[in-house]
MMTF fields as JSON, N, C-alpha, C and O atoms, coordinates in Angstrom:
{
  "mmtfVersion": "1.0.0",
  "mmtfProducer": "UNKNOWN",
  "numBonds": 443,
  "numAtoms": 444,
  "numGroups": 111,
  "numChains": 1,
  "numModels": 1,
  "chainsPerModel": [1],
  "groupsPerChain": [111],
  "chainIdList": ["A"],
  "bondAtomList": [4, 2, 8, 6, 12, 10, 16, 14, 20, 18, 24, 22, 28, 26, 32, 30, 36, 34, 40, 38, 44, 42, 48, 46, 52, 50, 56, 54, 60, 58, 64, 62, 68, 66, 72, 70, 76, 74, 80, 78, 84, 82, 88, 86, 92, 90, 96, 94, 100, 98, 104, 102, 108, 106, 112, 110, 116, 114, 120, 118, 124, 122, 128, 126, 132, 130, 136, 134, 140, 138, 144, 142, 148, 146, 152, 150, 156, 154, 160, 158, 164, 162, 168, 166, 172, 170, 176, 174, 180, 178, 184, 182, 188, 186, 192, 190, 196, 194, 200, 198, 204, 202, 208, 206, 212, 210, 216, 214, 220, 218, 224, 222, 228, 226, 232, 230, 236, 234, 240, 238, 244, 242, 248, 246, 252, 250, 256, 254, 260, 258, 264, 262, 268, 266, 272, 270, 276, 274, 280, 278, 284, 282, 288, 286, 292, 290, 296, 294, 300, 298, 304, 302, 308, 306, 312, 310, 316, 314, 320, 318, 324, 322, 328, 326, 332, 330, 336, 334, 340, 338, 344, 342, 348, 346, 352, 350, 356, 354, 360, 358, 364, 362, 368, 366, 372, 370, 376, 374, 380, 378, 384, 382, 388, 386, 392, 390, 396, 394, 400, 398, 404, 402, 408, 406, 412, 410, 416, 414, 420, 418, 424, 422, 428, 426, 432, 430, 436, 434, 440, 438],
  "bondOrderList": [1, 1, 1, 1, 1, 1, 1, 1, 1, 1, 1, 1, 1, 1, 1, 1, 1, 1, 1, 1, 1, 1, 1, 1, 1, 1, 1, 1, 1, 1, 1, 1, 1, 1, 1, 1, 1, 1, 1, 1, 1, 1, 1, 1, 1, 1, 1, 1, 1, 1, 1, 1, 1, 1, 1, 1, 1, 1, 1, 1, 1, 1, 1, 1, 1, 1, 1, 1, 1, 1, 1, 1, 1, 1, 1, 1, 1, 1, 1, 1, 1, 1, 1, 1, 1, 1, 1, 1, 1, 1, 1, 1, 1, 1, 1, 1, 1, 1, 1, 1, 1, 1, 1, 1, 1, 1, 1, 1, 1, 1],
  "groupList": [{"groupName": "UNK", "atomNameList": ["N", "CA", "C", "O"], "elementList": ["N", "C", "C", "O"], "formalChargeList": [0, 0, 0, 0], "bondAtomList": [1, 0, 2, 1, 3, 2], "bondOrderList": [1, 1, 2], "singleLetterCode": "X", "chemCompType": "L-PEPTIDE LINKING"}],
  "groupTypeList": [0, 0, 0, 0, 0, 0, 0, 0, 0, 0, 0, 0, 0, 0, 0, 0, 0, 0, 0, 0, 0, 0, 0, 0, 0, 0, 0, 0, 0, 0, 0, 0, 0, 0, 0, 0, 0, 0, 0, 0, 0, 0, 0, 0, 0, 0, 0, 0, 0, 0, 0, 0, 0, 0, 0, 0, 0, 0, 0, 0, 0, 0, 0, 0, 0, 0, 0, 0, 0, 0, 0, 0, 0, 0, 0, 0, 0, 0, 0, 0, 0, 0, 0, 0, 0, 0, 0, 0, 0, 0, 0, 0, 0, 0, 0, 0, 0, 0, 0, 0, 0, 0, 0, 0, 0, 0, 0, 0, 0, 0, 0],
  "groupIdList": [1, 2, 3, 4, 5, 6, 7, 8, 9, 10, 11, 12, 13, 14, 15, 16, 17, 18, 19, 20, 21, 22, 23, 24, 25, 26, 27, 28, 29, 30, 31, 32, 33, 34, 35, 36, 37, 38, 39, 40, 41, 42, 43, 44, 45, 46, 47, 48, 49, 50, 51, 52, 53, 54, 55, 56, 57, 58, 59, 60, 61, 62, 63, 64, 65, 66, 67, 68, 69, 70, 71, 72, 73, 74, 75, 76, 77, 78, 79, 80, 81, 82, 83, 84, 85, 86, 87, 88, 89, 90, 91, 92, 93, 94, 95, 96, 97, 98, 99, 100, 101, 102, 103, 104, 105, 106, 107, 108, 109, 110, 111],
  "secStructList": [7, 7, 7, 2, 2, 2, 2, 2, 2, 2, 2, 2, 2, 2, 2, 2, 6, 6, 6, 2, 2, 2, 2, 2, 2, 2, 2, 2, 2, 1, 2, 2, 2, 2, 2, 2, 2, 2, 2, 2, 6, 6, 7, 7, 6, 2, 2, 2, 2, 2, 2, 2, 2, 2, 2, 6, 6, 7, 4, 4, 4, 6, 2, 2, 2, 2, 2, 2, 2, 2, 2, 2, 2, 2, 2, 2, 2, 6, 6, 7, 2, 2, 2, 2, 2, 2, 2, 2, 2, 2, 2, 2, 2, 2, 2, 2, 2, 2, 2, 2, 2, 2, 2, 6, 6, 7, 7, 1, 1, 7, 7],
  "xCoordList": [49.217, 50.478, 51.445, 51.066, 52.664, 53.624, 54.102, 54.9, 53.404, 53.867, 53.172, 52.924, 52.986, 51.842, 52.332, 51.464, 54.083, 54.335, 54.244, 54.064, 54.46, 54.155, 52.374, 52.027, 51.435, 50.632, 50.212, 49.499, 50.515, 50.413, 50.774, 49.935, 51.866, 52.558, 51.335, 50.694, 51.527, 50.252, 48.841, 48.246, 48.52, 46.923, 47.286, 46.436, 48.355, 48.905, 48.736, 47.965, 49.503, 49.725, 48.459, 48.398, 47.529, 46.478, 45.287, 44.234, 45.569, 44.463, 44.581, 43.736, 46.093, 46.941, 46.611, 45.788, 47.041, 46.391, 44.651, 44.266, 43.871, 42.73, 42.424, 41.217, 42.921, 42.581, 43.149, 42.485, 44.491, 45.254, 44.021, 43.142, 43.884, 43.247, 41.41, 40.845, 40.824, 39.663, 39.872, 38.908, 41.0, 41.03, 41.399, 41.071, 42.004, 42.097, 41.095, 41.289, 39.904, 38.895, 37.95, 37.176, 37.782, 37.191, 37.785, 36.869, 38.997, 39.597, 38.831, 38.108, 39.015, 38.598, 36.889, 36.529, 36.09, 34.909, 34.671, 33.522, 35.357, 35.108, 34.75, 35.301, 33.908, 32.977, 34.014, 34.139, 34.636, 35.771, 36.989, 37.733, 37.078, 38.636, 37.392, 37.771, 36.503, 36.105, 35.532, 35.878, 35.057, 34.839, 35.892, 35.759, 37.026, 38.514, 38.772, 39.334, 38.612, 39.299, 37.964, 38.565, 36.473, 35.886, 36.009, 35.993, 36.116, 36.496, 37.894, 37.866, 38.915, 40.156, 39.483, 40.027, 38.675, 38.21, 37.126, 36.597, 36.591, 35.691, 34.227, 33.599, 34.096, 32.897, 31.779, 31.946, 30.629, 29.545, 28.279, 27.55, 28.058, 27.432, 26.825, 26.861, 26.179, 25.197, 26.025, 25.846, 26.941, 28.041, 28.529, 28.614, 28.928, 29.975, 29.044, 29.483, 28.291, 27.224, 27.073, 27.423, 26.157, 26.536, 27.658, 27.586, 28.896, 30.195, 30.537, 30.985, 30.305, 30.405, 29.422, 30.091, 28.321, 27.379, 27.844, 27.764, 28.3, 29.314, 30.501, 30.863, 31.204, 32.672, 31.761, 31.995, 31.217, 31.002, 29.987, 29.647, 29.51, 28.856, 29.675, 29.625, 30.707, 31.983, 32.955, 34.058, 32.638, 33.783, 34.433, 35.659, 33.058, 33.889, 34.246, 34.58, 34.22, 34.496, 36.013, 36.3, 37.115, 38.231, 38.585, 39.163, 38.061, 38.533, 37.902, 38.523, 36.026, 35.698, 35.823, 34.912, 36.993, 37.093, 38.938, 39.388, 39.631, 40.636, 40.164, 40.326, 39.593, 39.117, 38.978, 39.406, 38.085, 37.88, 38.662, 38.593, 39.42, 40.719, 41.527, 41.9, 41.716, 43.071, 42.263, 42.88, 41.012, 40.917, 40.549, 40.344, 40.532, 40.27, 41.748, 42.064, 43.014, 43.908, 44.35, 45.172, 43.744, 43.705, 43.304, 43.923, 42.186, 42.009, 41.917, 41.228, 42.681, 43.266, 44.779, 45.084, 45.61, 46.33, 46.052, 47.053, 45.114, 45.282, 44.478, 43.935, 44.027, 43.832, 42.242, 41.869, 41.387, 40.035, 39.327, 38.173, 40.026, 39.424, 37.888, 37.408, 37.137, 35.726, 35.02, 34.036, 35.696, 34.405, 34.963, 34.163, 35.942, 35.87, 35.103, 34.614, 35.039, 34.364, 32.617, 32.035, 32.066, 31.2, 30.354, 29.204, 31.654, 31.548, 31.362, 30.736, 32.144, 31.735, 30.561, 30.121, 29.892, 28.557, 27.763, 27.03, 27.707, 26.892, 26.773, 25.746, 28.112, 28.408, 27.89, 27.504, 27.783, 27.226, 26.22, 25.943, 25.093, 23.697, 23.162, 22.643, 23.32, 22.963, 23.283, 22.346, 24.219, 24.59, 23.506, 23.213, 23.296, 22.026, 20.855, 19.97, 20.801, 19.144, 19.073, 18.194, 19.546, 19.757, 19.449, 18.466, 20.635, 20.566, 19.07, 18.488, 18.842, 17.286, 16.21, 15.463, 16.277, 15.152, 15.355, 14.468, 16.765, 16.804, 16.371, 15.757, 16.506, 16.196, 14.747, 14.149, 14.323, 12.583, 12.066, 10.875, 12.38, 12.261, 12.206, 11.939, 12.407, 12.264, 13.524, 14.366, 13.83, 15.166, 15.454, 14.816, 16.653, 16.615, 17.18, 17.505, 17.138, 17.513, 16.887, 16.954, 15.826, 14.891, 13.097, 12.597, 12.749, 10.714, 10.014, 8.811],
  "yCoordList": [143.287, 143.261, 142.366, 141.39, 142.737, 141.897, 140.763, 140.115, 140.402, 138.828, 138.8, 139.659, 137.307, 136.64, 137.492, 137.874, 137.808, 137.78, 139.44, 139.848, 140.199, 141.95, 142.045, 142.812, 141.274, 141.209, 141.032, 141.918, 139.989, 139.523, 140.394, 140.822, 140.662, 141.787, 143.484, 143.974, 143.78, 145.049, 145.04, 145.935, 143.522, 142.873, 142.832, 143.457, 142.271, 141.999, 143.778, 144.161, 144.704, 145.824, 146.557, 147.442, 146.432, 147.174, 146.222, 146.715, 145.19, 144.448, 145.165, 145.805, 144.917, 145.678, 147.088, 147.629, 147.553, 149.29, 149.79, 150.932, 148.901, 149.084, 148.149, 147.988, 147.203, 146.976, 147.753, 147.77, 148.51, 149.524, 150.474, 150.443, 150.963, 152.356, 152.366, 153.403, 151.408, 150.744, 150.483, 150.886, 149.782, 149.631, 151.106, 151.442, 151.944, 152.777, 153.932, 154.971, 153.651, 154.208, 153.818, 154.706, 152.717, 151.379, 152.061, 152.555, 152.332, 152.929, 154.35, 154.65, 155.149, 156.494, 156.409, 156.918, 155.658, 155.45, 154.743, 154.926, 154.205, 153.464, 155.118, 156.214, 154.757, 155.595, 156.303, 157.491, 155.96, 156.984, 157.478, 158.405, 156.934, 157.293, 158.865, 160.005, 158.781, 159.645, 160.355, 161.527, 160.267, 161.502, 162.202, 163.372, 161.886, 162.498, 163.189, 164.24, 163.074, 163.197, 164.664, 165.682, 164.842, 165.386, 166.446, 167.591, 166.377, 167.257, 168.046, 169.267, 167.355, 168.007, 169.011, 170.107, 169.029, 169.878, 170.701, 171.352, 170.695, 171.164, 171.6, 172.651, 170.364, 170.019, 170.49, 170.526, 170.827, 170.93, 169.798, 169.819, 168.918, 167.937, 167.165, 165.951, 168.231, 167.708, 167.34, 166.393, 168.359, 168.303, 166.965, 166.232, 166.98, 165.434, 164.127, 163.334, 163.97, 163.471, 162.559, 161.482, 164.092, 163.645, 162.878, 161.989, 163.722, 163.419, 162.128, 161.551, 161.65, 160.343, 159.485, 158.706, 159.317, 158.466, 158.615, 157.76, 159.848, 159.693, 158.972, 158.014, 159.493, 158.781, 156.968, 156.523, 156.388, 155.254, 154.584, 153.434, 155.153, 155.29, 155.306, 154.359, 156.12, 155.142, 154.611, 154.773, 153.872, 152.435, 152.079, 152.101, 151.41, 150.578, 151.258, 150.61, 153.189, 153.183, 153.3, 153.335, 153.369, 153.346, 151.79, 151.812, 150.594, 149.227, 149.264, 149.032, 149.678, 149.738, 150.962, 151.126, 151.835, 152.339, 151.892, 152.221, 151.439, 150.849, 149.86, 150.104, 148.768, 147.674, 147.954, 147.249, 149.488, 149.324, 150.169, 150.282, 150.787, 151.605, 150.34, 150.235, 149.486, 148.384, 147.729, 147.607, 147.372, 146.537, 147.438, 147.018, 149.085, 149.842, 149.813, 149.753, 149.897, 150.052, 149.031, 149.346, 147.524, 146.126, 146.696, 146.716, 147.097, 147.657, 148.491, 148.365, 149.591, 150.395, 149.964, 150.13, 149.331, 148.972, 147.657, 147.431, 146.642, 146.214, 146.864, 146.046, 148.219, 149.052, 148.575, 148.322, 148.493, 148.411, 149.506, 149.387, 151.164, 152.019, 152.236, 153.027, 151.852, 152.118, 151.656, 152.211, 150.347, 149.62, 150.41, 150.536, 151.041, 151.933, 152.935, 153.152, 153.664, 154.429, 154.245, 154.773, 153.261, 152.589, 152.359, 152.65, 151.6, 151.473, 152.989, 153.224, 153.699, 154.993, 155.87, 156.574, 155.592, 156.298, 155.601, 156.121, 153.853, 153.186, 153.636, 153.656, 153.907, 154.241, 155.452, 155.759, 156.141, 157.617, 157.728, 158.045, 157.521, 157.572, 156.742, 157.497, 155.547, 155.008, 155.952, 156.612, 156.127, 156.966, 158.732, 159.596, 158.707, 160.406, 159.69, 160.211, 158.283, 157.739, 157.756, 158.599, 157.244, 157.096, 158.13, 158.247, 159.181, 160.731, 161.577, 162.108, 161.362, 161.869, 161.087, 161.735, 159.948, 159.669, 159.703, 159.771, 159.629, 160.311, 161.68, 161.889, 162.485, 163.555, 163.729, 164.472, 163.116, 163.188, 162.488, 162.278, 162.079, 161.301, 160.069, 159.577, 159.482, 158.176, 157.401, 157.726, 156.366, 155.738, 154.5, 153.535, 155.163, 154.591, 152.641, 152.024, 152.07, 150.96, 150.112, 148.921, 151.042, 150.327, 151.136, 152.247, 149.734, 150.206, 150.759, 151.0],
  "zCoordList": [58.653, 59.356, 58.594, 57.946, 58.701, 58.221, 58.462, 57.786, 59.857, 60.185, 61.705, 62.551, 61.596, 62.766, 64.187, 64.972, 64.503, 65.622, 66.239, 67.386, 64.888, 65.289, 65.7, 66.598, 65.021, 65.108, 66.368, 66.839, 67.109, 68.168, 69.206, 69.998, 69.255, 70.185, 70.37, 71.3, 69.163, 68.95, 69.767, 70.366, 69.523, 69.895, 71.309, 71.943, 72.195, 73.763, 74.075, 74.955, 73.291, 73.843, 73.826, 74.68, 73.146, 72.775, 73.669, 74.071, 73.824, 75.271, 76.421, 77.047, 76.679, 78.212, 78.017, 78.755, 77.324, 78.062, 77.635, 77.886, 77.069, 77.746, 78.362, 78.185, 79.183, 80.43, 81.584, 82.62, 81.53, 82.624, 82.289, 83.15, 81.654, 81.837, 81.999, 82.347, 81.774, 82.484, 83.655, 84.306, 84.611, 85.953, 86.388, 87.526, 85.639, 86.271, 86.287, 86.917, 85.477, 85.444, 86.298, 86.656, 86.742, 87.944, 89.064, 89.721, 89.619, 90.893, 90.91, 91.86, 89.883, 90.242, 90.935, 91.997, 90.025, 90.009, 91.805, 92.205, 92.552, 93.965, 94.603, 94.502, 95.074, 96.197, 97.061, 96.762, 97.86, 98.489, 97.52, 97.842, 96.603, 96.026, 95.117, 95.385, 94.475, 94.191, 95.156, 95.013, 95.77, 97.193, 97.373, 97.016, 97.85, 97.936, 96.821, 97.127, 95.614, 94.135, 94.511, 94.852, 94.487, 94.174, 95.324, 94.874, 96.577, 98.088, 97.352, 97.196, 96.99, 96.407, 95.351, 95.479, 94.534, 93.405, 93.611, 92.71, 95.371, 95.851, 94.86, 94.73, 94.336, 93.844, 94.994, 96.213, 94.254, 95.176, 95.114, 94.122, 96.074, 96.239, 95.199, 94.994, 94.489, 93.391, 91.998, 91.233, 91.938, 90.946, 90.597, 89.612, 92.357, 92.441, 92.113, 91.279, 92.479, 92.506, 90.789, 90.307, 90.256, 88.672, 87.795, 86.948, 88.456, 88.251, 88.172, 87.181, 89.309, 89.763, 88.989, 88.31, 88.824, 88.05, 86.422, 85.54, 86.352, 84.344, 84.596, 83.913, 85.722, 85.785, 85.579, 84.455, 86.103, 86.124, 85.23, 85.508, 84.259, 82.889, 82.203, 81.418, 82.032, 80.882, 81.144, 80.623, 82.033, 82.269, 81.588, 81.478, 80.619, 79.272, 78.132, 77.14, 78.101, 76.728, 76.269, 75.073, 77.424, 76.808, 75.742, 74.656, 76.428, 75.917, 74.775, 73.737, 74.756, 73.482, 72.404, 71.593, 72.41, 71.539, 71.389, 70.292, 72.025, 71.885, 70.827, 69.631, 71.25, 70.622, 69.218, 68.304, 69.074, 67.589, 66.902, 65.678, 67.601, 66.79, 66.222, 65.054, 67.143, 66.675, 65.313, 64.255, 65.42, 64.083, 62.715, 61.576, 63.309, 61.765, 61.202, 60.014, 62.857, 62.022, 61.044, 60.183, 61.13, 60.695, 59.246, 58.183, 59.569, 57.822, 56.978, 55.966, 57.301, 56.888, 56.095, 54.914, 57.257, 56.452, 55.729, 55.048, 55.557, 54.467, 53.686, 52.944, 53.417, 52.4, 52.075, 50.929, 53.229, 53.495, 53.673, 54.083, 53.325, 54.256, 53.956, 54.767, 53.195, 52.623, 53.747, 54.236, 54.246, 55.691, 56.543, 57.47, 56.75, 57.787, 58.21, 59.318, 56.967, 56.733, 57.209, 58.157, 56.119, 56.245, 57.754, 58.082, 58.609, 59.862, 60.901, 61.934, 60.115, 61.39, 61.388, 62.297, 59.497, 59.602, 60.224, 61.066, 59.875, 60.665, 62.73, 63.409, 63.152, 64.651, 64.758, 65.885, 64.006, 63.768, 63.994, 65.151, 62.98, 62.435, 64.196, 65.018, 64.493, 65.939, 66.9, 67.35, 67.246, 68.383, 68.017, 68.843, 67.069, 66.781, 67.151, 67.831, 66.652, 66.567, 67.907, 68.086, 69.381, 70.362, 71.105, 71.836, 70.839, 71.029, 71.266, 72.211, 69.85, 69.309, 70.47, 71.203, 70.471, 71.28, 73.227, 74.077, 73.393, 74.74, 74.902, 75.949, 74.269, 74.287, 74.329, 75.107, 73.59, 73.674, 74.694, 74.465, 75.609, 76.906, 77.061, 78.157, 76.179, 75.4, 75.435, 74.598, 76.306, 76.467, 74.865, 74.446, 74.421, 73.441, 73.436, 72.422, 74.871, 75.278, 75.47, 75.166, 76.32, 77.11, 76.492, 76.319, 76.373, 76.385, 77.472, 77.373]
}
């Protein structure tokens, strides 16, 4: 960045809207506000159900993919793109290794 104070401002704006859009992922996720949301879309029980346990399984991924958009864009522009790179096979290759062993019934978190 070109100076301490754009920097700053970017980092404020990019905190604030993944924290707005996490709370507003937190509201949908409350037990009646999604009942209503899912009755309006006449979900069928089991549907909603599921629905509801994903809606609230990615809580956190708007902040943490906010989070890491703002610092690739950190290095990108100072003309880092190789760890970027670097960084997304590493996010890659985990998220298959993970994949792979949920799938085989095998929680890739937990023993």
């Amino acid at each position: 960045m070109r100076c301490r104070e754009s920097l700053d401002a970017l980092r404020r704006f990019t905190y604030t809207l993944n924290t707005v859009l996490t709370v507003v992922i937190a509201v949908i996720a409350l037990p009646p506000v999604f009942a209503a949301l899912a009755s309006l879309m006449n979900l069928p029980a089991g549907i909603a159900r599921l629905a509801h346990l994903a809606t609230a399984t990615v809580l956190p991924w708007p902040a943490a993919i906010g989070y890491r958009r703002f610092y690739q864009g950190l290095l990108v522009r100072a003309g880092l793109t190789r760890r970027v790179a670097y960084g997304t096979v590493i996010r890659l290759a985990t998220m298959s290794v993970c994949a792979a062993h949920w799938r085989g019934g095998r929680n890739c978190l937990v023993r």
